[in-house]
N, C-alpha and C positions, 0 to 999 in steps of 0.2 A: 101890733105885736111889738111890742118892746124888743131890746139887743138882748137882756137879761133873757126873756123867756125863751127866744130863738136858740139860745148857747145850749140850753137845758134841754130843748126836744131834739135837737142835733146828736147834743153826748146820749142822752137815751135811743135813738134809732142805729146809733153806731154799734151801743151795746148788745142789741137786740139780734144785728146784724150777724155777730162775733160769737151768739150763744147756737143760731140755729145749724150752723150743720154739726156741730157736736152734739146735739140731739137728737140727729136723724141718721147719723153714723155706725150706731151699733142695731138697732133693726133693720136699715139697709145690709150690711155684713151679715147677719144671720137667714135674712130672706135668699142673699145669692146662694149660702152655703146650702141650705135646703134645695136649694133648686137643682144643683151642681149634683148632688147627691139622689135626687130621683131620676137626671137626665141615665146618671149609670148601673145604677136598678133597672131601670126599663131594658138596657142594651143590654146588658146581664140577664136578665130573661129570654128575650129574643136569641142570644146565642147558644142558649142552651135549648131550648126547643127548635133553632134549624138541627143540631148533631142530632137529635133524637129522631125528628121527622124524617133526616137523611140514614138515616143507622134501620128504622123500617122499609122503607125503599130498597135500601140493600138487600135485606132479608130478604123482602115481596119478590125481588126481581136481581136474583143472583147473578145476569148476566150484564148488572153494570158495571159487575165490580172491573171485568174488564176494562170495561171504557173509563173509569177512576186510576186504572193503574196506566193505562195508555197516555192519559192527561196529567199523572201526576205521580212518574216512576220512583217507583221506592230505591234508595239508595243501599246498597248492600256492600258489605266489606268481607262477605263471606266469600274464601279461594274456593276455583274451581275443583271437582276431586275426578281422580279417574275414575272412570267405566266400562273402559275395553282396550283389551289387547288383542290387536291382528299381526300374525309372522306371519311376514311372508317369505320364500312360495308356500301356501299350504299343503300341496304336496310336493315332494322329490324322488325323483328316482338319480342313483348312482351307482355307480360302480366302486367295487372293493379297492379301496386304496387312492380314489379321488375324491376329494373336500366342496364344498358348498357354503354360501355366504346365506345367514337368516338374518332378516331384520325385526324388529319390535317397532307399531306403530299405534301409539295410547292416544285413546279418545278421552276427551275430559268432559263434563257435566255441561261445558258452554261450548260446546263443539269443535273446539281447538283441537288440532292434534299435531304430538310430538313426537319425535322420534328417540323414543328407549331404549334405545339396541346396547347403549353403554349401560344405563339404569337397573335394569330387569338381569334375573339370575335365572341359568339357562341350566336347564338339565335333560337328562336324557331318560328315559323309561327303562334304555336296556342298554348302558355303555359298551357291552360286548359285541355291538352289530354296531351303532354309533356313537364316537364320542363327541362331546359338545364344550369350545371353550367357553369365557367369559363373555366375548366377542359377538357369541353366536354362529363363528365360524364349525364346520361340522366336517367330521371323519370319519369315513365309510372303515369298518375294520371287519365286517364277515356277513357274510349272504343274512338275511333275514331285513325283519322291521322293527323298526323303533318309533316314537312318539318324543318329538324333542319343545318343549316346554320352555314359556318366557313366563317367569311370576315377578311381580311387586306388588309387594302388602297381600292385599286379598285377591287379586285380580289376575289371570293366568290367560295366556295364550298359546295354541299350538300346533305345530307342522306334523304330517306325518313323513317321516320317511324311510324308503324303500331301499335295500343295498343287494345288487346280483353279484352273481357270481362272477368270476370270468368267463369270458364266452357267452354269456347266459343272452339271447336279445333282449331287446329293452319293451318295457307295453307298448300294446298298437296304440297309434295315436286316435285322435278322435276321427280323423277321415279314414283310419282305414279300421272303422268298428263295424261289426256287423251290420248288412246289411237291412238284416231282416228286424231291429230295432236300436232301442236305445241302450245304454248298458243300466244295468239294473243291480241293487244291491243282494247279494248273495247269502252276507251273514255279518257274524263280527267274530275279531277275533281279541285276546289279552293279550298285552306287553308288558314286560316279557311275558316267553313261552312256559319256561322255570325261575324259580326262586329258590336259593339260598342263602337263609339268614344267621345272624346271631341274638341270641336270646334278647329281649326287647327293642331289635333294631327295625326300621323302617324301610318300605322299598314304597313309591309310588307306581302304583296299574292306570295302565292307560288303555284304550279301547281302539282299535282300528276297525272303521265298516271294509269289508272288505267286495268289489263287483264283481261285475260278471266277465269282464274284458283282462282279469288278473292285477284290478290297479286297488289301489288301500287308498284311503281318504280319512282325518280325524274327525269322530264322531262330536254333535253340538248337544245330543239326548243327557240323560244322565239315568245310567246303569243302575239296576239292582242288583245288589252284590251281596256271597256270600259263601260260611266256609263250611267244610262238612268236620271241622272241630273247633269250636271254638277255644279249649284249652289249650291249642296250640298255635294257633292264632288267629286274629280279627282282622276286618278289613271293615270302613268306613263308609259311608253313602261319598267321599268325594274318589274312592279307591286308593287310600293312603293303608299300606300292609301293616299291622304291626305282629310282631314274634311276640310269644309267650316267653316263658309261662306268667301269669297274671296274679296280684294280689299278693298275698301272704309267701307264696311260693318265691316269686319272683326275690324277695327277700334273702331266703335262703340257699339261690340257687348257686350247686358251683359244677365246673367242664367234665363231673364226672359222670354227671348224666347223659342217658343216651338221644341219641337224635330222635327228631320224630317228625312224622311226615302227614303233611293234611292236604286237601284240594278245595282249592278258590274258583270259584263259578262267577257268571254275571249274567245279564239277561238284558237285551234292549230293544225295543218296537218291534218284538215278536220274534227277535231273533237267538238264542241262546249258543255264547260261545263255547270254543270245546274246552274243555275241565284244567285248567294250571296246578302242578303240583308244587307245593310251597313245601321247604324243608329246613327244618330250622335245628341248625348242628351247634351242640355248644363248643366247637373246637374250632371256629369257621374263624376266629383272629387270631389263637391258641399257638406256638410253637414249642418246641420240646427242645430243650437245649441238654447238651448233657457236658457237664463242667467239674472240676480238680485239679488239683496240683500235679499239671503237668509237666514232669520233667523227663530226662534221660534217665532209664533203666536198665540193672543190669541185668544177666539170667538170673531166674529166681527172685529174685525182687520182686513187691505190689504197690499196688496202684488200686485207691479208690475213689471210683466217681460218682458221679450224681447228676439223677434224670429232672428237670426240671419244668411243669407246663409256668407257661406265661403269655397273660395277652396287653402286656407294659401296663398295667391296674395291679394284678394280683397274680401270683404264685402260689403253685401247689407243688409237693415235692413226690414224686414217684417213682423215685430208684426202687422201691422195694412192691409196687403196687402189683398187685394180681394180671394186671393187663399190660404190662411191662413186659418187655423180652429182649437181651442184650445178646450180641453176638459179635462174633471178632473174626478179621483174616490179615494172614494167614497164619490158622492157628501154632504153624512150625513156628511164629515170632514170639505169638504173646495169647493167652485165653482169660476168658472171663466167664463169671458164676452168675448165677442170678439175682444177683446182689449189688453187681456192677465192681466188683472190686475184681482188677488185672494182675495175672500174672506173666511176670516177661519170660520167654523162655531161650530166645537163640537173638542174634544181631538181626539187625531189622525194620522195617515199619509194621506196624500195625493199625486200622481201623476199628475204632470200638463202635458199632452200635446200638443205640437203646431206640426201640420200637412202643410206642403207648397209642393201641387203635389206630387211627391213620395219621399218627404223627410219626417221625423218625429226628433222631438227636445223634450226630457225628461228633467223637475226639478221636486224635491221633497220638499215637505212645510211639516212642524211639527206642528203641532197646539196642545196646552197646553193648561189647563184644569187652570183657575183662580186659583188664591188663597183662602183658606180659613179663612173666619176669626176663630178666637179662640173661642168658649164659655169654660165659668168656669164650671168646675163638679159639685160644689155645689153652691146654690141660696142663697145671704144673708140675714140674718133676717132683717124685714123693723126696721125702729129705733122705740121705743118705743111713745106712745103717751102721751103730760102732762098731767096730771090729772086736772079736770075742779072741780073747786069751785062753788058750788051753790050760791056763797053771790055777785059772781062775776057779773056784769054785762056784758050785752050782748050788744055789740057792734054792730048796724044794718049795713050791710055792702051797702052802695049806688052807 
């Protein structure tokens, strides 16, 4: 072999060399990309029939779900919410004129608990036997029972408590309870005893069980309640009172109508309390003021005034009303008509009264004694007379 033919089969196998993997280049690349592509089809199948085959398992056998939460706790950013309010003591007994400390202690959904005593709005069933501050601290104010109450939101907790008398002894305790068993419950009673309302206002009823050893405890049941009128007012499955009158009425109502009286019952685990009378007076915020231009009068002189109801909303004027009646002392000073308009008669004070149903409206009138006129201490001497001439003639007077 020649140099010449050596040169030429050299440059041809170099060429040859320099052409083939650029020929094998773009079928290698399209072969890996298919492959690449079936490997994550297949895993994409597989993961979708484990969720399935695990999501029937579940179903079949609802008591794994347990052991899925135990192994694999679900994260929540849900707050705790309350669920109960416990005062304590549950019950109290006291005496008239000494105070007691309640507390508020809130259980939450994650069993936490906190002390609400600041939180929680505290009221009393019957501020006339106890009253209850913000605090929760409490004040015995007259013999009887009350039901003192811790709410936030929807959630309510409650004490009952008991106030004696002076002198009164206190309940036997539990060692010195009869013998011859346990104390047993006797009945229930309502808190309050009475009710006086005004027209669409609210009192909340509370329930006391009360035993056999003379001691009260706050009922946990929930009362059937109910009134023997309903046009005068209702009462709620929670014992929330409301006053009438109701609807269209309610509209037009004003203090000239008269009171009216209905009785609230309740019933619980077979015990039926004794009958509360509920009385709902349109006058029960109402004052009667009676007002004019009052100044010093003299005898003889008037004065008119004016009966006025009011319950700081609305005024009604009733100097002249049918149920009106004015009266005065003492009348040697000063009298009045039925009209309310005074006359002064001598120096003095005077009370005027205006009476409308069981309201009463007081002004006071002065009545001042004239002036004097001045006399002089001494009388002057008349003037002198002219002296009369005899020569004079007399003048016939015609």
């Amino acid at each position: 072999m020649n140099a010449q033919t050596r040169r030429y089969l050299l440059a041809r196998a170099q060429e040859a060399s320099e052409e083939f993997p650029a020929a094998i280049e773009q079928p290698l690349s399209l072969g890996l990309h298919r492959y690449r592509a079936r490997l994550l089809r297949v895993f994409a199948a597989s993961a979708v029939l484990a969720v399935i085959v695990l999501g029937v398992v579940i179903s079949v056998h609802p008591t794994t779900v347990a052991a899925l939460e135990t192994l694999f706790p679900a994260s929540s950013t849900s707050e705790a919410t309350l669920v109960e309010i416990s005062v304590t003591p549950g019950d109290l007994t006291v005496q008239i004129g000494e105070q007691g400390q309640l507390t508020a202690q809130g259980r939450y959904s994650d069993d936490t608990t906190v002390d609400l005593k600041a939180e929680v709005k505290w009221t009393s069933a019957d501020p006339d036997v106890v009253g209850v501050d913000d605090s929760g601290l409490i004040a015995a104010m007259n013999p009887g029972a009350s039901v003192i109450t811790a709410t936030l939101g929807t959630i309510q907790g409650s004490s009952a408590v008991t106030v004696l008398a002076p002198g009164a002894p206190p309940p036997a305790a539990p060692e010195d309870a009869d013998p011859s068993g346990p104390k047993t419950q006797t009945g229930i009673t309502i808190i309050p005893e009475s009710v006086t309302l005004a027209p669409q206002e609210t009192q909340q009823l509370e329930i006391l069980a009360t035993f056999s050893d003379d001691t009260t405890a706050a009922v946990t049941g929930t009362p059937q309640w109910s009134t023997d009128n309903m046009r005068i007012a209702r009462v709620d499955e929670a014992g929330l009172l409301t006053a009438g009158p109701f609807g269209e009425k309610a509209q037009a109502f004003t203090p000239i109508a008269p009171s009216a009286t209905t009785t609230v019952r309740a019933e619980l685990d077979g015990f039926t309390a004794d009958p509360v009378s509920v009385t709902v007076d349109p006058l029960k915020n109402f004052t009667l003021t009676v007002s004019g231009v009052v100044r010093d009068l003299l005898p003889g002189e008037t004065l008119q005034l004016t009966a006025t109801l009011s319950d700081g909303k609305q005024e009604f004027d009733v100097t002249d009303n049918r149920d009106t009646s004015w009266t005065c002392g003492p009348e040697e000073v000063a009298e009045v008509d039925t009209s309310g308009a005074v006359t002064a008669n001598a120096a003095g004070t005077a009370v005027i009264t205006a009476s409308w149903r069981s309201l009463n409206g007081q002004a006071t009138v002065d009545v001042t004694a004239p002036p004097k006129i001045p006399v002089p201490d001494t009388v002057p001497d008349p003037l002198p007379k002219a002296p009369v001439d005899a020569d004079d003639p007399v003048v016939p007077i015609s």
